[in-house]
C-alpha positions as CSV (number, residue, x, y, z in Angstrom):
1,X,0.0,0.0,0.0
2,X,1.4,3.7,-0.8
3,X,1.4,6.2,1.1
4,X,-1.2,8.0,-0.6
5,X,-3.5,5.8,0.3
6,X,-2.7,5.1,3.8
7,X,-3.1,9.2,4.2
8,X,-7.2,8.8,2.5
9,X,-7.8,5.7,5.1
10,X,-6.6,7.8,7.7
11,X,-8.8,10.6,6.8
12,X,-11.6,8.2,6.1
13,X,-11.3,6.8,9.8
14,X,-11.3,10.6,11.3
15,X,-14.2,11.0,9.3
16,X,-16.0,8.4,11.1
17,X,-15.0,9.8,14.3
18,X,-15.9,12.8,13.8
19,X,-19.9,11.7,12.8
20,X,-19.3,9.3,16.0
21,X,-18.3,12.4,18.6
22,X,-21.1,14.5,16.7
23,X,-24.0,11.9,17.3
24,X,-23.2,10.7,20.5
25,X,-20.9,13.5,22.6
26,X,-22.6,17.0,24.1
27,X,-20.8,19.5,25.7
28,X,-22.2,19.4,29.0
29,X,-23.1,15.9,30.1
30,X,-27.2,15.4,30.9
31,X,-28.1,14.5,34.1
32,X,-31.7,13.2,33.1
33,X,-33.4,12.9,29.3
34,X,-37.4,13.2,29.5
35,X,-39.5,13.1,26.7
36,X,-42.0,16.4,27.4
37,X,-45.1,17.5,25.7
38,X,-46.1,21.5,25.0
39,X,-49.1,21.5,27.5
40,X,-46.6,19.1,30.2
41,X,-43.7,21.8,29.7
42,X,-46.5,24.6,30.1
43,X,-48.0,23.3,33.5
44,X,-44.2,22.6,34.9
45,X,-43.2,26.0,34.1
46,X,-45.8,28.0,35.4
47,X,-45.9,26.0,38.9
48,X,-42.0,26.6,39.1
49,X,-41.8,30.0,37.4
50,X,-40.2,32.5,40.6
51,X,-41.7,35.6,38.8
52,X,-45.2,33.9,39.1
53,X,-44.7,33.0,42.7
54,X,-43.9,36.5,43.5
55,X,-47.1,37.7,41.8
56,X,-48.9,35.2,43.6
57,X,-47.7,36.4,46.8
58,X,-48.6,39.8,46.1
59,X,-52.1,38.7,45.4
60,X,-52.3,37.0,48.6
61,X,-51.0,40.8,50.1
62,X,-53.7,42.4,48.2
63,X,-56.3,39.9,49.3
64,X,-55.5,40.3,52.9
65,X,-55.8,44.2,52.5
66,X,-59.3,44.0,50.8
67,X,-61.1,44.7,54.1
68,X,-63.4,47.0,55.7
69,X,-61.0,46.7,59.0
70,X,-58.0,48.2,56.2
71,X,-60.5,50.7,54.7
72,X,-61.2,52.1,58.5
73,X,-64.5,51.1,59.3
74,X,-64.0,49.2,62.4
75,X,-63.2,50.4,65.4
76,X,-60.2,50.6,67.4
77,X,-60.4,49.4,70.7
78,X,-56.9,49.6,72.7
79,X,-55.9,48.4,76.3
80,X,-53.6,49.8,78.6
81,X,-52.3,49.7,81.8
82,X,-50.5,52.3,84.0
83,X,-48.5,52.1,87.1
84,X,-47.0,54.8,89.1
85,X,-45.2,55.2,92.4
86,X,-44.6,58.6,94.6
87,X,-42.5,59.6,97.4
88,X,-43.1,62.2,99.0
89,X,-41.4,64.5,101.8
90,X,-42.9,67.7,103.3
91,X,-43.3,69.7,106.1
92,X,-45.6,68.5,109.0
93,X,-49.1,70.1,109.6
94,X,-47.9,70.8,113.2
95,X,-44.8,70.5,114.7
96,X,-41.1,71.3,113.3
97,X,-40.8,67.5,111.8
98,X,-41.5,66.4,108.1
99,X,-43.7,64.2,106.8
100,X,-42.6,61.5,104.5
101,X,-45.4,59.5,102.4
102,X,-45.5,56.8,99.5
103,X,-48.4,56.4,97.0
104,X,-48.4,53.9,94.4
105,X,-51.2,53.7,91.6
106,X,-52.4,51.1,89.0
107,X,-54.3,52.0,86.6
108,X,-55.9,49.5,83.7
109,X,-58.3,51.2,81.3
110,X,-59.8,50.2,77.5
111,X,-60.5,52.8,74.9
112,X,-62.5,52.5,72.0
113,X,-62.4,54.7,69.2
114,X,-64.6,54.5,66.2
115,X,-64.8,56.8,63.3
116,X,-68.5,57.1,62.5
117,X,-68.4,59.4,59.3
118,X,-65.5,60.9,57.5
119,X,-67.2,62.2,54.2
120,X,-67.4,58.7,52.6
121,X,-63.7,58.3,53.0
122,X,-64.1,54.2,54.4
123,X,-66.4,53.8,51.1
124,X,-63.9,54.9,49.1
125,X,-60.9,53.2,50.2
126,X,-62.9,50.4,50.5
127,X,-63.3,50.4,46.6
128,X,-59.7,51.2,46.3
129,X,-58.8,48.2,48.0
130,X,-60.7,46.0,45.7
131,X,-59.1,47.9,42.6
132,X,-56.1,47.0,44.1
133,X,-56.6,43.8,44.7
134,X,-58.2,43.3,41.0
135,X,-54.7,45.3,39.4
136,X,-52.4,42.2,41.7
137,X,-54.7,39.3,39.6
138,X,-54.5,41.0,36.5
139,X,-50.8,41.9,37.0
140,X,-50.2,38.2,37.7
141,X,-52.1,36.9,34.7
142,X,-50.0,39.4,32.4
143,X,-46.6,37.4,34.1
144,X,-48.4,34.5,33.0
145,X,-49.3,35.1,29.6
146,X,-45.5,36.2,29.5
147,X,-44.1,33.3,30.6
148,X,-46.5,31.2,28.5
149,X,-45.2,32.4,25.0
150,X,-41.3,31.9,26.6
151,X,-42.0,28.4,26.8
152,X,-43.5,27.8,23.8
153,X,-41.1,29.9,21.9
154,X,-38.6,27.8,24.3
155,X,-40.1,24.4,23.2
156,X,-39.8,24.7,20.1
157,X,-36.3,26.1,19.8
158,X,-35.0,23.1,21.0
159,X,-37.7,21.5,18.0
160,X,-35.9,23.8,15.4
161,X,-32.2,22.8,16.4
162,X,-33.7,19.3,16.3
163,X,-34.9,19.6,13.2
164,X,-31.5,21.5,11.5
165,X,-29.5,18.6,13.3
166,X,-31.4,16.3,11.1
167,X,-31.1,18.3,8.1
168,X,-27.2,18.3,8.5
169,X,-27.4,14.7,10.0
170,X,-28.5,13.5,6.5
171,X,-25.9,16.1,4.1
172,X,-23.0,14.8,6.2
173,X,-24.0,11.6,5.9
174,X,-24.4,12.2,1.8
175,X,-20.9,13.5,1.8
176,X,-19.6,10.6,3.7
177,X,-21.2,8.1,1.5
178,X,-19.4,10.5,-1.2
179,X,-16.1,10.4,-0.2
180,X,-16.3,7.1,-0.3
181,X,-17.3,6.3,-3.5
182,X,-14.4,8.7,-5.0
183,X,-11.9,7.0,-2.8
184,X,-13.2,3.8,-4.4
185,X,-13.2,5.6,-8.1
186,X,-9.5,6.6,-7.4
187,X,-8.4,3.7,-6.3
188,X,-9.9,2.0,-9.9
189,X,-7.9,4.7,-11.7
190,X,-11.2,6.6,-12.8
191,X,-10.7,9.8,-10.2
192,X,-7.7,12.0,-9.2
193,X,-6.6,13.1,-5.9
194,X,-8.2,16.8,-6.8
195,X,-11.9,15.2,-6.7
196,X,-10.8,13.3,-3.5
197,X,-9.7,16.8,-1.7
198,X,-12.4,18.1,-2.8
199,X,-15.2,15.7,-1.6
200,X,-13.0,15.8,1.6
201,X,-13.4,19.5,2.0
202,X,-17.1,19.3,1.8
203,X,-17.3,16.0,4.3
204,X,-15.1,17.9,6.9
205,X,-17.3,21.2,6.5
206,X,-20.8,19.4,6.6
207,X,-19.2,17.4,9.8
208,X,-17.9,21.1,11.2
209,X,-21.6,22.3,11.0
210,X,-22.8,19.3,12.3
211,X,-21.0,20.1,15.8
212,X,-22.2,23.5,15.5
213,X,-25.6,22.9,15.5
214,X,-25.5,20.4,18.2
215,X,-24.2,23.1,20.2
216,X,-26.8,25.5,19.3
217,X,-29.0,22.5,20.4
218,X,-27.4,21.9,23.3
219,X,-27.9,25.8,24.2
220,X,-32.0,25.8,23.2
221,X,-31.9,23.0,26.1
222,X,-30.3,25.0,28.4
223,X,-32.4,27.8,28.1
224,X,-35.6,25.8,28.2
225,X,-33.9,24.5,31.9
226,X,-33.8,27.9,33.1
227,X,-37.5,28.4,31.9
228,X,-38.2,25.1,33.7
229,X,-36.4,26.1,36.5
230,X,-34.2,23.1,36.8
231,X,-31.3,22.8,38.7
232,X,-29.5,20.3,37.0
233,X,-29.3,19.9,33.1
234,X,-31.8,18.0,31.5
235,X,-32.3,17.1,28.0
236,X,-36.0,17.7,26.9
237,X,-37.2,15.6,23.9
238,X,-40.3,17.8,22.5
239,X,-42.9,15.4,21.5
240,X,-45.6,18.0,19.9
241,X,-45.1,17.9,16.5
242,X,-42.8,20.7,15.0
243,X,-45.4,22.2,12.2
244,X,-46.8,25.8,11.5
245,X,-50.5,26.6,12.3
246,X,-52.2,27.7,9.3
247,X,-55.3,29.5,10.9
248,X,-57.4,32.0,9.4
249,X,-57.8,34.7,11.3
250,X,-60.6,38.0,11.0
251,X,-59.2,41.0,11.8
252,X,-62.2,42.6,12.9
253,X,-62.6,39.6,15.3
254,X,-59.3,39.5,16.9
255,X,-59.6,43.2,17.5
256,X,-62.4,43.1,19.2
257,X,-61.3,40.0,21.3
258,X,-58.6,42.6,22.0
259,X,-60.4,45.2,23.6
260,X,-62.3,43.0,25.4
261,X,-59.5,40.4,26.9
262,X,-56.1,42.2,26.3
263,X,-54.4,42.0,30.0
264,X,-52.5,45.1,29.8
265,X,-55.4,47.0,28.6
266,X,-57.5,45.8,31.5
267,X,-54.8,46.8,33.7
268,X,-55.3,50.1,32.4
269,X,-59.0,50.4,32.8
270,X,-58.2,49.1,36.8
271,X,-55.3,51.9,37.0
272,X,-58.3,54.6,35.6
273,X,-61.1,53.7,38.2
274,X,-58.3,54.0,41.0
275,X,-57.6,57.4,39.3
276,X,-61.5,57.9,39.4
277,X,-61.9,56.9,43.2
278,X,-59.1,59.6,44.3
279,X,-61.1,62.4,43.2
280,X,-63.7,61.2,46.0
281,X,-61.6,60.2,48.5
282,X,-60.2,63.8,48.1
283,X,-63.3,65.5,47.7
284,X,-64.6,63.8,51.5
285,X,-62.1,66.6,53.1
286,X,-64.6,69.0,52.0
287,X,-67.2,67.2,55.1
288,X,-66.8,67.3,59.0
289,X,-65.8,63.9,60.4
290,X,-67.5,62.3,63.4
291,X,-65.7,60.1,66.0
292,X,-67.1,58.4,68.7
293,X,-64.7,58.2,72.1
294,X,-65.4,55.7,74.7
295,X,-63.7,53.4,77.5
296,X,-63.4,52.6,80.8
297,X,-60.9,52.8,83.6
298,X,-60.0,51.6,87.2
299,X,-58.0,53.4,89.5
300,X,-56.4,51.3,92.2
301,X,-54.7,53.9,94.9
302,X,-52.8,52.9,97.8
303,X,-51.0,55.8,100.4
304,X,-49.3,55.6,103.3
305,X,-47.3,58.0,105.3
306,X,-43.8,56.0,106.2
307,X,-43.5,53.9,109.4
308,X,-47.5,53.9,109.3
309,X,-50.5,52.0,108.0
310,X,-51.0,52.4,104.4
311,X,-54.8,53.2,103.2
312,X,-55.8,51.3,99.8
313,X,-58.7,53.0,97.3
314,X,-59.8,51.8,94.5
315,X,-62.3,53.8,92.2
316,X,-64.0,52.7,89.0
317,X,-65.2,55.3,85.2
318,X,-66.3,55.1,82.2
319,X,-66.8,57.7,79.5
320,X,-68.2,57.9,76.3
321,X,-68.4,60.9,73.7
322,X,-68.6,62.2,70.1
323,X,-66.1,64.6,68.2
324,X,-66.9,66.6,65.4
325,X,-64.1,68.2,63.4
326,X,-64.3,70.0,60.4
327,X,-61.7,72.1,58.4
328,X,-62.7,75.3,57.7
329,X,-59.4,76.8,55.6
330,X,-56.1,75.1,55.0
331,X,-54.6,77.7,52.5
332,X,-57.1,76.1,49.9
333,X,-54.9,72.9,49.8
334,X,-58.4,70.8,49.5
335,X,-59.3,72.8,46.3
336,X,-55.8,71.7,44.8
337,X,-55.8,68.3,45.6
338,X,-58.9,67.8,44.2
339,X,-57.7,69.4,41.1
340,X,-54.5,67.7,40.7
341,X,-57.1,64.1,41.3
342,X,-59.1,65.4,38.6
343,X,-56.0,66.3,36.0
344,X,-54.4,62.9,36.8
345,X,-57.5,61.0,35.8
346,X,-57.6,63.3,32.4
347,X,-54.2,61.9,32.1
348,X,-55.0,58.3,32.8
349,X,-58.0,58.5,29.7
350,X,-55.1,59.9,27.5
351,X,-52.6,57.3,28.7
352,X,-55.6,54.4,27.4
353,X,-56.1,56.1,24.6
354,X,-52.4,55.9,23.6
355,X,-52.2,52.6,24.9
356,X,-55.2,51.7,23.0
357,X,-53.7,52.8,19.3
358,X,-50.2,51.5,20.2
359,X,-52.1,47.7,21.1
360,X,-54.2,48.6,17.7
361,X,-50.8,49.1,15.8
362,X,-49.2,46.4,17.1
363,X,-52.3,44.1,16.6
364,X,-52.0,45.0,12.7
365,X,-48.5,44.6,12.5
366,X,-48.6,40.9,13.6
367,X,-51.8,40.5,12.1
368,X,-50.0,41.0,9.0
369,X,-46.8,39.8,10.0
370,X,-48.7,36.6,10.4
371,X,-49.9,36.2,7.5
372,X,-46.9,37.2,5.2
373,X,-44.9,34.8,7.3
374,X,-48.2,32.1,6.1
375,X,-46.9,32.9,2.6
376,X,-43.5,32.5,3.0
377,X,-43.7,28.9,4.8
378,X,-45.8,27.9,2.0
379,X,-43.0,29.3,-0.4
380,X,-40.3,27.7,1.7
381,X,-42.1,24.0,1.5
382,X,-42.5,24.1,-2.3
383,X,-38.7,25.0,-2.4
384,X,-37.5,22.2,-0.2
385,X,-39.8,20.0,-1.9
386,X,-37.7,20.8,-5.3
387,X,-34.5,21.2,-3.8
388,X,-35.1,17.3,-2.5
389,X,-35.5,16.4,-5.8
390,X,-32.9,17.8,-7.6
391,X,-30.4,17.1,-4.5
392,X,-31.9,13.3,-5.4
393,X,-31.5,13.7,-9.0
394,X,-27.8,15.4,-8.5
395,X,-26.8,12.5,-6.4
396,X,-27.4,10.0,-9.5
397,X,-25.7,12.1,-12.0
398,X,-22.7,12.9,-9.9
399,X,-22.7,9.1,-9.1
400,X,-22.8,9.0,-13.5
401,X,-20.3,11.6,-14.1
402,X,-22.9,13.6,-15.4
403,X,-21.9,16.8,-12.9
404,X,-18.4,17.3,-11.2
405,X,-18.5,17.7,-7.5
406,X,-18.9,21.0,-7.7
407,X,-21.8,21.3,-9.1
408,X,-23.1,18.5,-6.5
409,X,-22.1,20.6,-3.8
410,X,-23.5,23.5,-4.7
411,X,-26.9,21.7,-4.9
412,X,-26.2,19.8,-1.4
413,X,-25.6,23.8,0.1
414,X,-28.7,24.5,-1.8
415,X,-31.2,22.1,-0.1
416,X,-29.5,22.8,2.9
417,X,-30.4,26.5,2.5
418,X,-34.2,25.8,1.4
419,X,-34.5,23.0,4.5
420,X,-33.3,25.9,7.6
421,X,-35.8,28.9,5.4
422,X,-38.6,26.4,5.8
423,X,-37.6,25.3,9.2
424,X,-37.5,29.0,10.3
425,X,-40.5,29.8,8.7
426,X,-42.6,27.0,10.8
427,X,-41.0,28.5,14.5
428,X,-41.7,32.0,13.4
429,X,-45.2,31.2,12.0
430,X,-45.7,29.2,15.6
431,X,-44.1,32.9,16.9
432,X,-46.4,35.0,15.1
433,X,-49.1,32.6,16.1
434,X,-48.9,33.0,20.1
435,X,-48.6,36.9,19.8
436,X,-51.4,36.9,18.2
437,X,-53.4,34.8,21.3
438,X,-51.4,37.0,23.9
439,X,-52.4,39.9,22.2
440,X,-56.5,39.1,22.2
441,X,-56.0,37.7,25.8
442,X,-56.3,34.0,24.4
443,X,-53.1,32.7,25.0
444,X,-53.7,31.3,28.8
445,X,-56.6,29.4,27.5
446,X,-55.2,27.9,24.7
447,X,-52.8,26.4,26.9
């Protein structure tokens, strides 16, 4: 054997090892491998998701301040208990001498106090409250929907790097199976060493790519374990088919369901009747407030002049009354504050009405995002479909002599080209897809 053909055989065999590291190595080595469906990644997501527990808890916060006892309503009723002690040393009623003395007290006593009317203040905070409490759900069903479209666009990431890994899977493979058939045609006398080198080159770039993409797929993985909140690596097989939704949509009817379901636009309308309830709450300085005072005390009182018997007393109370205040100027302070309520809920109906035509503009940019991107998949499937054929057609007239290996190449890059636009085209069409249901509020019930 020469030693130009011991080099080929050695190439050959790296060959191999290269498709055998590519196939079987990653870069960081998988703790677990799960097979996963969309809805199972969805339900694992949301109950691990921080950002949703955090909105959860501030629901809970919200929800335990919805009350009349918050609002003011109730009364206060407050206990306390006082205890004093006294010496005393003065001059004797007759005589030259002094007269020391001790008294000590103790004193327990309950107040109530209970505002009775403050200009339908409690009312009003009272509706605040619930606002409030409405804004912490809503706000947490926003993080959802959020977090939703990351894990689908997440899922099927790691279904798009699948799929290119395939794609490449089967061109290396081609220029393996290549390679060896000129080898073979050399070694019969009927190919040079150029054509070798040169199905070489390709076999070594298609293998080069082939790494590449596995570590884009190994980095789709690892981003879906931070969206899954894993602590370890894992290695999610998708099992929901990677394919593009081809819906019809009106765009009369999604801009409807808009209005009607978007989250952030309901969060809006919450934001305005807080903005709404201000204006009363300051307009209630305008009445007197009414207070009713009560409680009850016992005074325990024990004296004693030093060296002598001590005397004990003990006297019981109770009182019980009304106050009535009312502010009759404060440097018309009331006046303003009721105008700057007023001029921040003027600003609040101009803040939904931008939001409004910014949600409107964005609805018909993805409206018809979507449905260009319909086009283009449809485009990109006809063009894989005849870049399969003539890669199959190539493959027999290379294997003819019909075309150099140029020619075959440039065919092989070709498919490869029209496979990843079609690919892309499915994940963005999915993309388009769920902004569409997160934009009309639909996205949490589709899932």
């Amino acid at each position: 054997m020469n030693i130009k053909n011991l080099i080929v055989i050695v190439l050959f065999i790296l060959g191999k090892q290269i498709v055998s590291f590519s196939q079987s190595d990653t870069i960081t080595t998988p703790t677990d491998s799960i097979d996963i469906s969309l809805s199972e990644a969805v339900v694992k997501g949301l109950e691990r998701n921080y950002q949703i527990k955090i909105s959860q808890k501030d629901v809970e916060i919200a929800q335990n301040n919805d009350a009349w006892g918050r609002a003011g309503r109730l009364p206060n009723i407050n206990f306390s208990l006082n205890q004093n002690n006294r010496y005393d040393d003065t001059p004797a009623q007759t005589g030259d001498g002094r007269t020391q003395s001790n008294t000590n007290t103790l004193t327990p006593a309950v107040n109530l106090n209970w505002t009775l009317f403050n200009g339908f203040a409690i009312q009003t905070t009272k509706r605040n409250l619930e606002e409030l409490r409405k804004i912490s759900e809503e706000s947490m069903q926003v993080q959802i929907e959020n977090t939703i479209l990351s894990i689908v666009l997440g899922y099927y990431d790691i279904s798009l790097q699948q799929e290119k890994l395939k794609v490449l899977m089967d061109i290396m493979t081609l220029s393996q199976d290549r390679y060896a058939y000129v080898q073979s045609r050399k070694e019969l006398g009927s190919a040079v060493t150029f054509d070798v080198l040169q199905v070489k080159d390709a076999f070594l770039r298609d293998s080069s790519n082939y790494i590449l993409q596995k570590l884009n797929l190994d980095n789709a993985i690892r981003n879906f374990n931070k969206l899954m909140a894993d602590t370890s690596y894992i290695v999610y097989n998708p099992t929901d088919e990677f394919k593009a939704a081809l819906t019809e949509f009106s765009y009369k009817d999604i801009k409807d369901a808009m209005y009607s379901n978007n989250k952030t636009l309901k969060l809006q309308y919450l934001n305005q009747s807080l903005l709404e309830n201000n204006i009363k709450l300051e307009k209630s300085s305008l009445y007197p407030s009414l207070s009713l005072n009560a409680g009850v005390d016992n005074l325990n009182r024990r004296y004693g002049i030093v060296g002598e018997t001590s005397n004990t007393t003990s006297s019981y109370g109770a009182f019980a009354g009304v106050s009535l205040n009312y502010t009759i100027f404060n440097g018309w302070n009331r006046r303003k504050n009721i105008q700057n309520a007023q001029i921040e809920k003027e600003i609040g109906e101009l803040q939904i009405k931008d939001l409004e035509l910014s949600l409107n503009n964005q609805l018909l940019a993805i409206f018809d995002l979507y449905n260009a991107r319909k086009q283009l998949y449809r485009v990109a499937d006809e063009n894989v479909k005849s870049q399969q054929l003539n890669l199959e057609i190539a493959k027999d007239k290379f294997n003819s002599g019909a075309i150099n290996s140029f020619n075959y190449r440039d065919i092989q890059v070709s498919y490869i080209y029209a496979s990843f636009d079609k690919l892309e085209a499915i994940y963005y069409l999915i993309a388009s897809y769920n902004d569409l249901l997160r934009l009309t509020g639909g996205i949490i019930a589709n899932y």
